[in-house]
C-alpha positions in Angstrom: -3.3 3.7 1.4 -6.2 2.6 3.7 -5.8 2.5 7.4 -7.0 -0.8 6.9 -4.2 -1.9 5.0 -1.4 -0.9 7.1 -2.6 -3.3 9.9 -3.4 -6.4 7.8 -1.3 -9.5 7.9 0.3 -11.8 5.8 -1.9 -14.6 4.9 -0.5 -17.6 6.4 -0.2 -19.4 3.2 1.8 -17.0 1.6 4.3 -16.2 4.7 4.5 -20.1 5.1 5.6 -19.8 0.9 7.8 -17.2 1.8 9.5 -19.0 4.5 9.8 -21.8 2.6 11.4 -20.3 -0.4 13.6 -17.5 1.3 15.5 -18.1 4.2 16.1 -15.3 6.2 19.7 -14.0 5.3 19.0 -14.7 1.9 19.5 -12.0 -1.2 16.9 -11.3 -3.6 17.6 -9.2 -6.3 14.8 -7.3 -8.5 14.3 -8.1 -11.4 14.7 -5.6 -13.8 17.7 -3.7 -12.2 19.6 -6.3 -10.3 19.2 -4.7 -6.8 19.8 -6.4 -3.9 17.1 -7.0 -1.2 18.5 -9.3 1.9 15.4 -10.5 3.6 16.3 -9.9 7.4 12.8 -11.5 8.7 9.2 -12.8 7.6 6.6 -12.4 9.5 2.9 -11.7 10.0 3.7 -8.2 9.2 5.8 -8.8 6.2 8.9 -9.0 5.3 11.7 -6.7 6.5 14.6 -6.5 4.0 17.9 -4.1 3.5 18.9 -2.2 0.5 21.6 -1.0 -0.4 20.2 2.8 0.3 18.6 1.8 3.7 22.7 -0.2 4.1 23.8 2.9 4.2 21.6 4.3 6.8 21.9 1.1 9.0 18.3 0.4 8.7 16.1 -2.5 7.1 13.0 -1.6 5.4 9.5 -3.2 6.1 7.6 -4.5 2.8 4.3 -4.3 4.2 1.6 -7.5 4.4 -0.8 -5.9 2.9 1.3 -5.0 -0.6 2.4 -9.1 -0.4 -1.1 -10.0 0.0 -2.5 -8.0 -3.0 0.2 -8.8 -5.4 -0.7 -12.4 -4.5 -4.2 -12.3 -4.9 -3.9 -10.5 -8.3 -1.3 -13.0 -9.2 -3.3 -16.2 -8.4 -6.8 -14.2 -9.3 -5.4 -13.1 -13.7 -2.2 -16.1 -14.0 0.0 -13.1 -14.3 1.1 -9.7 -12.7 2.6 -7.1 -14.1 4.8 -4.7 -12.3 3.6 -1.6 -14.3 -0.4 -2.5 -12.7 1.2 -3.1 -9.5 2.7 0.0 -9.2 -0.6 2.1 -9.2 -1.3 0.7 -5.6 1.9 -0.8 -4.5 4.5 1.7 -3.9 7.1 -1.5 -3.4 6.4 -3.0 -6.5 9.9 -3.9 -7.5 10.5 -5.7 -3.9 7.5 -7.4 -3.8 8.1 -8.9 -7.2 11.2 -10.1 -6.3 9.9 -11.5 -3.4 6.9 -13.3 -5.1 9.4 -14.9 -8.3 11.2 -16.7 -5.4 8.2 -18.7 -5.5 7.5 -22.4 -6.4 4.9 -22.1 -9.2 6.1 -18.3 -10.3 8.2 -17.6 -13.3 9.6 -14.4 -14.4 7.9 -14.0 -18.4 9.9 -10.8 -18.9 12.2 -8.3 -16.8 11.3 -5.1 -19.2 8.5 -4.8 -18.5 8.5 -6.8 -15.4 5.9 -10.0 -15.7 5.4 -12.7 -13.3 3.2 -15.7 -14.5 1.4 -18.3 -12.2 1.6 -21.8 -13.3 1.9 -24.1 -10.7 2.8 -27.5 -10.9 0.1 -30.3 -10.6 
């Protein structure tokens, strides 16, 4: 991961999305196993969410800007993401999925393999 990346921020369109579509509080799940992400905060950094593993150790996890951003610019860049693509840069894959199919506009084409599609509405 560039240094580069681990400073970068959300894209204030996307955390605005984000906001919109996920309270803070609010359980996401991913999408291929069921596990459950409660999104603690949004911000410019990203979002900060708790698993169940990170539960147990009374700590959230961050879900870094710079993996939002990219999965978002691949998404609006082919119409579709794939999760097996994503995972060759983004080490969050399954998370930021999850986050991004909360989306207006994103649907959730298939779980195995997991496939987000773009097609917002006019």
């Amino acid at each position: 991961m560039a240094a580069s990346r681990r400073t970068e921020v959300l894209e204030p369109d996307l955390e605005e999305r984000l906001r919109r579509a996920i309270p803070e509080g609010t359980t996401v799940f991913t999408l291929s196993s069921r596990r459950p992400n409660r999104v603690d905060s949004i911000g410019p950094e990203g979002v900060v969410v708790t698993t169940e593993r990170s539960a147990v150790a009374d700590k959230s996890e961050m879900v870094p800007a710079w993996m939002l951003n990219h999965a978002w610019h691949e998404l609006m860049r082919a119409g579709s993401l794939e999760a097996r693509e994503l995972v060759k840069t983004v080490k969050r894959s399954s998370a930021v999925c999850a986050l991004l199919a909360e989306l207006p506009g994103v649907t959730v084409a298939s779980t195995r393999p997991i496939r987000l599609e773009w097609a917002p509405r006019p």
